[in-house]
N, C-alpha and C positions, 0 to 999 in steps of 0.2 A: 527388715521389717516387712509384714503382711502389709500389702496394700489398703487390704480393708481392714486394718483396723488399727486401732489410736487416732481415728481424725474427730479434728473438734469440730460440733455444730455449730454454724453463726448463721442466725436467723438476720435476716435486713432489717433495717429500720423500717417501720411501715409508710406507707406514704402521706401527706397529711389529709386528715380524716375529712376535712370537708370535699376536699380534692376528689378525693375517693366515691363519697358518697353521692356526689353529683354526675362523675362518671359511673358508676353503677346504677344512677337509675334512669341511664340512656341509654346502656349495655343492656339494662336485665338486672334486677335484683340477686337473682342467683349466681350474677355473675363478679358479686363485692371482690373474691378473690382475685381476681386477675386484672380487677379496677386497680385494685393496688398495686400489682406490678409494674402496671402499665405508668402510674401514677409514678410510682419508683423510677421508672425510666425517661420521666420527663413528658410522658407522653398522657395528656391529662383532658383531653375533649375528644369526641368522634371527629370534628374536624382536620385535628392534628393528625390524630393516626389514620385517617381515609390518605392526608396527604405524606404520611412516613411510610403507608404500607410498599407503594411503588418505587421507592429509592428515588433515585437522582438523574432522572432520564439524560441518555446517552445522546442525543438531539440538542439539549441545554448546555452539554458541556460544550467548550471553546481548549483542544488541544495543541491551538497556538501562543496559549496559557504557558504549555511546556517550554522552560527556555532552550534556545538554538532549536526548536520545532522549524521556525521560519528557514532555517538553515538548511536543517535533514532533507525538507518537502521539495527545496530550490535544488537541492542535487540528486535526488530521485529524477525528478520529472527534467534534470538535463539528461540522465540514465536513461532514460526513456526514449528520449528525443534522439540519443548518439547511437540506439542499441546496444547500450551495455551489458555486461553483466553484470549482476547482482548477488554477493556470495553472502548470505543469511545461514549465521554464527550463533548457534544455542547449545547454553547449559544443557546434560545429559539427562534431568531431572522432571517432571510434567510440568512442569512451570516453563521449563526452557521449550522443550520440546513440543509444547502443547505453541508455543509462539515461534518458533520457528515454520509449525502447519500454518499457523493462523496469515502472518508475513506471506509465505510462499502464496497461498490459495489466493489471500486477497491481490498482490501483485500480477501474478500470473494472469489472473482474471481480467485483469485491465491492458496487459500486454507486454509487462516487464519481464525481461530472461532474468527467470532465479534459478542460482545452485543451492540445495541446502545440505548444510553440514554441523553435525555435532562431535564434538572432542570424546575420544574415548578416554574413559574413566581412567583407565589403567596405565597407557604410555603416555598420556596425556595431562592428563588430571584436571582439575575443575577452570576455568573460565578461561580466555583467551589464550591461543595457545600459538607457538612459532609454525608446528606444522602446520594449523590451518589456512592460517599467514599465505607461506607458503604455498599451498593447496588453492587458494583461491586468484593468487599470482598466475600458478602453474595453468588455472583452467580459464584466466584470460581475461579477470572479472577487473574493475575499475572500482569498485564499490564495495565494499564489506561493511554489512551493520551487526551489532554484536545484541543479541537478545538475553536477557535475563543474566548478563553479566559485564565484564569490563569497567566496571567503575574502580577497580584501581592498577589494571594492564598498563601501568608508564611506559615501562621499556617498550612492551610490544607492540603499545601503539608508536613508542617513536620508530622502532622497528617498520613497522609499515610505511611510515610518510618516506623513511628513507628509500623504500622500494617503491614509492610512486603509488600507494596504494591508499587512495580515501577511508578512514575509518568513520562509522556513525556507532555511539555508544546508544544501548539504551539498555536500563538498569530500574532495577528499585531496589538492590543493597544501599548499607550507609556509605558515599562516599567517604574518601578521605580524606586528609589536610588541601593535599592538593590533586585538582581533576588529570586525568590523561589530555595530551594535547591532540586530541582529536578533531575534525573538521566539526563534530557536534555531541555536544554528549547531554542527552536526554535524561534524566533521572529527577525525579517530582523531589527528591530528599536534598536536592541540592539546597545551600541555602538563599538562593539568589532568584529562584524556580517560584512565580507566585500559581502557579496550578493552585485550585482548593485541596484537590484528592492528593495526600500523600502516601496513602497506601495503599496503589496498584499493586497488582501483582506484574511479574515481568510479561509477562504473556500481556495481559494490558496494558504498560507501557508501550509496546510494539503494535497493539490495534489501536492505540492515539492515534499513532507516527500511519499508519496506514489510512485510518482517517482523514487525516490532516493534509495527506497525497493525494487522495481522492478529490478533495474541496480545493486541492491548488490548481488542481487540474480539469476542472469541474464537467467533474465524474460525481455522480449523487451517492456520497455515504450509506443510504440506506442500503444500498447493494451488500455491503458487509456486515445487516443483521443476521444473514443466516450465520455468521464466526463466532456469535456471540456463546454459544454451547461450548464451542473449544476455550475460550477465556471465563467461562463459569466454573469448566474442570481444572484450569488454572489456579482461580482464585480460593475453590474450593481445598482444592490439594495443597496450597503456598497456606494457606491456614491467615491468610491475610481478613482484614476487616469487614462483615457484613453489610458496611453500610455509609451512604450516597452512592455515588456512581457502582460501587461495586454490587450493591443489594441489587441494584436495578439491572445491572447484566445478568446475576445469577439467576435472578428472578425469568428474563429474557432466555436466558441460558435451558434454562431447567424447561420452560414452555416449549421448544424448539426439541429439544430431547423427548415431551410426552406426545408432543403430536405427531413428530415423524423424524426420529434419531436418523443422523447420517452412519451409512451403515457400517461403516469401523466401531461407531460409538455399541451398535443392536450386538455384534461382533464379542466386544468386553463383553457386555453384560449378562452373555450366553443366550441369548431369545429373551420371550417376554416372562413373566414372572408372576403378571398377576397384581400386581401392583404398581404404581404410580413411580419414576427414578427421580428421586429426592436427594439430596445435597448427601444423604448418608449415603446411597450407593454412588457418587461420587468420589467421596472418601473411603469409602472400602469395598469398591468391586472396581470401579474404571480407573483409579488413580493406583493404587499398586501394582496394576496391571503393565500400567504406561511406565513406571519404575521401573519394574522389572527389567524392562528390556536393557534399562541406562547400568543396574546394576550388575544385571548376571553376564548379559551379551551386549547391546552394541543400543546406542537411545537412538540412533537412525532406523530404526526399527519402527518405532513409534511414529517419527515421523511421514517413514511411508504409508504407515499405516492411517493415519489421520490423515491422508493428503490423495492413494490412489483411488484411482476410478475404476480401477481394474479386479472386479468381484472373485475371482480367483486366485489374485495375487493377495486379497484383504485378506483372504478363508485363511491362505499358507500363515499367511505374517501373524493374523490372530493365535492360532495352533503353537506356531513357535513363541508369542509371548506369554502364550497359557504355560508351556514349559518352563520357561525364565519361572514365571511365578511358583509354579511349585516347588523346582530348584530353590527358589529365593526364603519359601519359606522352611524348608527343611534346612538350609544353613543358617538361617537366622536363629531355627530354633539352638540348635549346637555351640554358633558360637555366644548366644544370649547365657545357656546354660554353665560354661566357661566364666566369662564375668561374671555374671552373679555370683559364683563362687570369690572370685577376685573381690567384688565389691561386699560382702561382707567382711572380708579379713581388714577391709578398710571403712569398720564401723565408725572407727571415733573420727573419722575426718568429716567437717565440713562439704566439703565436694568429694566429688569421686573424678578422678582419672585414672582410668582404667585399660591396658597397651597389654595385647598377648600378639605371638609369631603366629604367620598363615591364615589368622581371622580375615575372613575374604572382604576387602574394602567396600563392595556393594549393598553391605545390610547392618555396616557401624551405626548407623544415622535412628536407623530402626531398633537394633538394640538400647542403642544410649537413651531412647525415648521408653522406654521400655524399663528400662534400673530407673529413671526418673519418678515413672510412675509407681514401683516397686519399693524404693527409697527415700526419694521426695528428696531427692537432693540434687545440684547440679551436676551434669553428668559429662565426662569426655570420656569415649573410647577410643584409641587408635589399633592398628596394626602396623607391624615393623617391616620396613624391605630395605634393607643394603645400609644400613644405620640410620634411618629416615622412619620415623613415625609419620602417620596422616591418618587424620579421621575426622569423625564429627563431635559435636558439642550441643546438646541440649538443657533448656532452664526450668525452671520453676518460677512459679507465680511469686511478684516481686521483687525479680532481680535479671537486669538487664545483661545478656552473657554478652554481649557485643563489648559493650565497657570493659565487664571485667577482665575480657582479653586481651583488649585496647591495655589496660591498664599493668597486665604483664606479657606485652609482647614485646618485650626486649633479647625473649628467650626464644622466639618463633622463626620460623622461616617464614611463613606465608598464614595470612587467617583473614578470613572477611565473612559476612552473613548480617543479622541482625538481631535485634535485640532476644527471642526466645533462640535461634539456632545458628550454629555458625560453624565453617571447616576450619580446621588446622593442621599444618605441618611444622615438624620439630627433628632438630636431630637429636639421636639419642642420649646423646652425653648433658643435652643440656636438660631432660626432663624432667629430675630433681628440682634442681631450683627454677620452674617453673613452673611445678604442684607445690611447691613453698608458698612461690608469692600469689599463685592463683588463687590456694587456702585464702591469704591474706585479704587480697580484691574480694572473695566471695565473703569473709566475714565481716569486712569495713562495709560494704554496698548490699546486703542482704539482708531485710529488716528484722529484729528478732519474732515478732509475731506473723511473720510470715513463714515460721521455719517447721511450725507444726503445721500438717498436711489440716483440710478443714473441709467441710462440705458448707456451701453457702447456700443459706435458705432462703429463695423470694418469699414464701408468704406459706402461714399456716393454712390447710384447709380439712373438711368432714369430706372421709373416704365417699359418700353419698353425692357430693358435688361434683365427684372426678367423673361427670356424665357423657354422653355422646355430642350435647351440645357445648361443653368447654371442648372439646377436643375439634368439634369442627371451626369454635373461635380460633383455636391456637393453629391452625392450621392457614387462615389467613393470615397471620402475625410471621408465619415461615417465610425464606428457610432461615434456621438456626445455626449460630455457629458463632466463630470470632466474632465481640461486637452485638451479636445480638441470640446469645444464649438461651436455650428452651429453658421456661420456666421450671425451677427445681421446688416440688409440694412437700409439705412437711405433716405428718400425720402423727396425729399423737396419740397413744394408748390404744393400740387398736388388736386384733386379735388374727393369729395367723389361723387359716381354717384350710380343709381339702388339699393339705402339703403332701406334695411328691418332687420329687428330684429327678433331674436327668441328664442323657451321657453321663454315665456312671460317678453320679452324683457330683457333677460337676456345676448345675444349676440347679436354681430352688424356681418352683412354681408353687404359689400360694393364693388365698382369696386373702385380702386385707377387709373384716369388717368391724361398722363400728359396734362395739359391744350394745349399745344405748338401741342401735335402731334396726340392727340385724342387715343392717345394707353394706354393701362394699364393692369390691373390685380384683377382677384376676390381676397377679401380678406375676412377672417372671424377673428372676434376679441371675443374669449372667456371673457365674464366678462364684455364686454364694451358697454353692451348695452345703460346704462344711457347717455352714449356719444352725446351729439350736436353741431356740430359747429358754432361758434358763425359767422366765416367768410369763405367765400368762399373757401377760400385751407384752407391744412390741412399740418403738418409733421408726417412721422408717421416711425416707426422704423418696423422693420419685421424680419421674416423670413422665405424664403424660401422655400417650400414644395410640396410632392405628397400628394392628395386626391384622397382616394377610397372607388367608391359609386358604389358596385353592379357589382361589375367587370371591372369598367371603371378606368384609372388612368388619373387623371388632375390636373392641377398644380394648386397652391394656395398661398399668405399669409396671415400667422399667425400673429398676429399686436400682440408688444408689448407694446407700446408705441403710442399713438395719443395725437396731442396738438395742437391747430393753429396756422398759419403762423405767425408768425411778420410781 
């Protein structure tokens, strides 16, 4: 199935009209439209949203909240005090990797000997690992804290105590039935954990815990506002929630980035651009970038590169992660083309799991996201080595994949993640009946009006409204994302004018006006080039936006959604 096409429109409930109409005429009259969203969102006086726009300052939070915090902090700062070492354990992924820089900088800063170390993907594989174990034994360290992973490492943690080797978990996957027995395991999802924020990213998890070292030891936490950039690109990348404590780091994140990037960050992004670096080129220039290196070549890469001081060492390491990336996109593109193939001969199924030989483990995750959005259905891809499947799992709106694989992992070797994404391993022989009962999980737990793809609509408006002054609203209301989604406009009956196409008709560039008053809006439509109208108007869903060409900023929409009129 075309991505674009067969989704159904669902316009929201409007918000209630009084509601609306009182925030609109303290907003601006002109500005009823987004009264409404705002109203939609709970958010229904200027003094509420003056005080949502900032999030959840980072100062208010208390991450002695985290359980066994008092713990972790008690054995840092005897680290400290003995000269230990310090062996800092991250996933290969920006979430891990981006908290493994964040740990190192802040510790080191204050005078703790840290080694850092990420598992490679390959002889390794995903979270806690015996070599590192090992590794961190071998180079003398007393203390191993695991970043963006280990909530459910048993063995390896009992592995460690038996070598005399303290473990500190810290996590925002779902634990499991039962915690590893570790000296402390930090994780907000625990059930016993009164933190408010339950969904950090891991990389946030771990500047709590560095926090919280700082105040045991008192060292003034503000000293670790400048880290807040590295845990925005975290949160950002982890696709975690916009909002309390996390709106308020991004937000922190992102200012730190416009006024003066540290320069691994200036590095990703290839110089300056002309524009403003927004939550979007987080998500698609700095965070595949930082990928890249975990999937094609080695995610300690990343980390030096977030971490040295050494302006010539950053030049090399960015150059070789620019390579990974292009490597990474050309195999993705290959092996994506492969499954698709696969995943249509597997139309009538509910889920797709989807397993070919040699598909390189480093850009499953990115495919399977990919047939998701292609097929709107839940998606596993694996690759095969030595009769051992492993790969990743991505969802769809309305159906938790964590569960569902909870709920056939009796077929698994290993699987953890959480509710939109999650890794597994399988042997071969058992992968039949475990796309049996997985079907079955996804058709029992998947609701049926979730199954049609749909574009959801906040709020109708007159192409004439989509001005320079809603855009500069919605620009305080940023950033967008999980949690707190860019307003989707819905336009009715309107007329395409001045259509041209580009990269080889690959995109539509059009003005949307409205017929009645001759006024409108450029618009460009990513992907929709194939687009013809059959009839004079058009509907078309959007959103909102600045474009910058060369220094100039002008406003735009983004089309999500075009169909014609009824």
């Amino acid at each position: 199935m075309n991505k674009k096409n067969g989704r159904i429109w669902r316009i929201k409930a409007p918000g209630e009209n009084h509601e609306v109409k009182a925030l609109s005429a303290s907003l601006g009259n002109e500005f009823e439209p987004l009264a409404n969203v705002l109203v939609q969102r709970d958010l229904k006086t200027l003094e509420e949203i003056k005080n949502w726009i900032p999030g959840f300052s980072i100062s208010k939070c208390d991450p002695m909240q985290l359980k066994d915090m008092k713990v972790a902090t008690k054995r840092l700062k005897l680290a400290l005090e003995k000269k230990e070492k310090v062996f800092l354990f991250g996933d290969y992924d920006v979430d891990g990797t981006t908290a493994v820089a964040t740990l190192s900088l802040g510790l080191k800063n204050a005078g703790w000997d840290v080694i850092t170390y990420i598992p490679d993907r390959y002889t390794e594989g995903y979270g806690l690992s015996k070599k590192g174990i090992d590794k961190a034994i071998e180079e003398g360290a007393g203390l191993l804290i695991t970043l963006d992973c280990g909530i459910k490492a048993l063995e390896l943690v009992n592995y460690a105590n038996e070598k005399s080797l303290d473990i500190i978990i810290t996590d925002h996957h779902n634990p499991g039935e039962i915690l590893p027995n570790a000296l402390a395991v930090i994780n907000p999802k625990r059930q016993d954990c009164s933190f408010p924020f339950k969904e950090l990213s891991g990389c946030g998890v771990g500047y709590m815990l560095c926090i919280a070292t700082y105040k045991s030891i008192s060292l003034d936490p503000n000293k670790l506002n400048s880290l807040m950039d590295l845990v925005a690109i975290s949160i950002g990348a982890d696709m975690v929630p916009l909002t309390g404590v996390n709106r308020y780091i991004v937000r922190e994140g992102l200012k730190l980035m416009n006024m003066k990037p540290r320069e691994s960050i200036a590095e990703l992004l290839g110089g300056g651009k002309g524009k403003p670096i927004s939550l979007q080129e987080v998500l698609f220039a700095i965070g595949p970038k930082i990928n890249a290196a975990g999937r094609m070549g080695h995610g300690h890469l990343a980390v030096e590169l977030l971490t040295t001081p050494n302006p010539e060492l950053l030049k090399k390491l960015s150059h070789e992660i620019e390579l990974y990336n292009i490597e990474r996109r050309s195999t993705q593109e290959k092996v994506y083309l492969e499954a698709e193939t696969l995943a249509k001969e597997s139309s009538n199924n509910l889920a797709l799991v989807i397993n070919g030989k040699g598909w390189h483990k480093g850009v499953l995750g990115i495919v399977a996201q990919n047939l998701v959005e292609a097929f709107h259905k839940p998606t596993i891809v694996l690759t095969e080595n030595e009769g051992v499947l492993s790969g990743s799992a991505r969802s769809v709106p309305g159906l938790n994949i964590y569960n569902a694989l909870e709920d056939s992992s009796q077929h698994l070797l290993q699987f953890g993640g959480h509710h939109a994404a999650a890794g597994i391993k399988i042997n071969i022989d058992k992968l039949q009946n475990f796309k049996n009962e997985f079907e079955q999980c996804v058709n029992k737990n998947w609701p049926m009006h979730k199954r049609i793809p749909e574009v959801l609509i906040d709020s109708i408006i007159d192409p004439e409204d989509l001005n320079d002054n809603l855009c500069s609203l919605l620009d305080k209301l940023a950033p967008y994302g999980i949690g707190n989604s860019s307003p989707v406009w819905g336009l009715n009956r309107v007329q395409m004018t001045k259509t041209s196409f580009l990269s080889s008709n690959k995109h539509l560039k059009t003005y949307l006006i409205n017929p009645d008053s001759g006024k409108g809006i450029l618009a460009i439509g990513f992907g929709w080039g194939s687009f013809r109208p059959k009839n004079n108007l058009v509907d078309v869903a959007l959103e909102l936006e600045w474009n910058y060409f060369r220094g100039v900023r002008t406003r735009q929409a983004r089309i999500i959604d075009i169909k014609d009129s009824i």
